[in-house]
C-alpha positions in Angstrom: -1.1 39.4 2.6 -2.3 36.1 3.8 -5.6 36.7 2.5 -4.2 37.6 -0.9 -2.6 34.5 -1.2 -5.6 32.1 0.4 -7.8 34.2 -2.6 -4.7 33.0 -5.4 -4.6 29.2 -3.9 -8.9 29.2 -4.5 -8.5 30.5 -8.1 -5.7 27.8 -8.4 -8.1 25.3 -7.1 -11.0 26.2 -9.0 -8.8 26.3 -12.8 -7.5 22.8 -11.8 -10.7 21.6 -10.8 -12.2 23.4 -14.3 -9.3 22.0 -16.1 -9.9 18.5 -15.0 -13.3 18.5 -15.8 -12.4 19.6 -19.3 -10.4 16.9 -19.5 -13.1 14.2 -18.3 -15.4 16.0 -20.9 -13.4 15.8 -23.8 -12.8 11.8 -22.9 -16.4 11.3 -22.3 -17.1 12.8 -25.8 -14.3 10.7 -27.6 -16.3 7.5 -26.3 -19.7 8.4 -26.7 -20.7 8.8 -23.3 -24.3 10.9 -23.9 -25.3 10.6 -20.2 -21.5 11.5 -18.6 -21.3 14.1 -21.5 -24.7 16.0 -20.2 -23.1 15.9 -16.9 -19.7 17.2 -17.0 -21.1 19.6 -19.6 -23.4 21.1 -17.0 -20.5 20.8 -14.1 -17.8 22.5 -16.4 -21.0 25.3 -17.2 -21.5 25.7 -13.6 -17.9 26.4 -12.4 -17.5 28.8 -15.3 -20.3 31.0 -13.8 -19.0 30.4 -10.3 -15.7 31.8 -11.3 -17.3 34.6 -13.2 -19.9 35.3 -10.9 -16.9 36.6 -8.8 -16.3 39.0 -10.8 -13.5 39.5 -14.1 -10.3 37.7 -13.5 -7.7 40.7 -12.2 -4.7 40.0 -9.9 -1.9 37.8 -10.0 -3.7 34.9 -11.3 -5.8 36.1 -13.8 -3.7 35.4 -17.0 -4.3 31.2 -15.3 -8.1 32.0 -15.0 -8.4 33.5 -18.0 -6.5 30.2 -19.8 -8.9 28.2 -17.6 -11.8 30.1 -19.2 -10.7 30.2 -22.5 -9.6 26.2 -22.6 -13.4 25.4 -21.1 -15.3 27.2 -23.8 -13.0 25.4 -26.2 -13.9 22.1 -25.0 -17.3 22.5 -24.8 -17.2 23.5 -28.1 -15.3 20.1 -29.2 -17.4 18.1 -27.1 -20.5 19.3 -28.8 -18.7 18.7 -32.8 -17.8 15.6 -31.7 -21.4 14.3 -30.0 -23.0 15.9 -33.1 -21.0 14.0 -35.1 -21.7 10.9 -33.3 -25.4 11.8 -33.5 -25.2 12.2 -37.8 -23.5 8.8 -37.4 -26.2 7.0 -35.6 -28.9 8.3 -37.9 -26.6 7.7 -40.6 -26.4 4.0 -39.8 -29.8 3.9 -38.7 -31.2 5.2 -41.8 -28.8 2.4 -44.3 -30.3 -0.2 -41.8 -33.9 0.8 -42.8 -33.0 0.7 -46.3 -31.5 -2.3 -46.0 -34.4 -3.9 -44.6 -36.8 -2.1 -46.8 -35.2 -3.9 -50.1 -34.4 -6.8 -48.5 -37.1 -9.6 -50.7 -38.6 -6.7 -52.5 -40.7 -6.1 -49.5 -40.8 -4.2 -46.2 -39.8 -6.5 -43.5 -39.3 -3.6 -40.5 
């Protein structure tokens, strides 16, 4: 019994831990953070395989792994629409910038 229910306080550790990072990921996206993006997107990654690599959620608390699972991949997933959307912005920008200064006098001043 007790180790049943140290085993049910670790998977409760490891979705609030996955769930937090999630959160610090989406954040990170919303403000254009490329460098803390790459980061919490490789943490979140790597406690998704250390929760799988113990094998399918089963038990008491696998309905709560499995929503911890299923709310990771869907951040990712947001995080990466939103940085690539950031990313067509930037070039976007970049690219009326060169325009500009391509017109600009009737000659190229970049």
């Amino acid at each position: 019994m007790i180790a049943a229910s140290v085993r049910r306080m670790t998977q409760t550790a490891r979705c609030e831990r996955l769930r937090s990072l999630c959160a610090e990921l989406s954040l990170a996206a919303d403000q254009g953070e490329t460098a803390r993006v790459s980061s919490l997107d490789h943490a979140v990654r790597s406690a998704v395989m250390a929760m799988l690599g113990e094998g399918a959620p089963t038990g008491e608390g696998a309905g709560e792994e499995l929503a911890a699972l299923t709310a990771a991949l869907a951040a990712l997933e947001a995080s990466v629409g939103k940085m690539r959307a950031l990313q067509g912005k930037v070039l976007r920008d970049d690219n009326a910038r060169a325009l500009y200064l391509t017109r600009s006098n009737g000659r190229r001043t970049s």
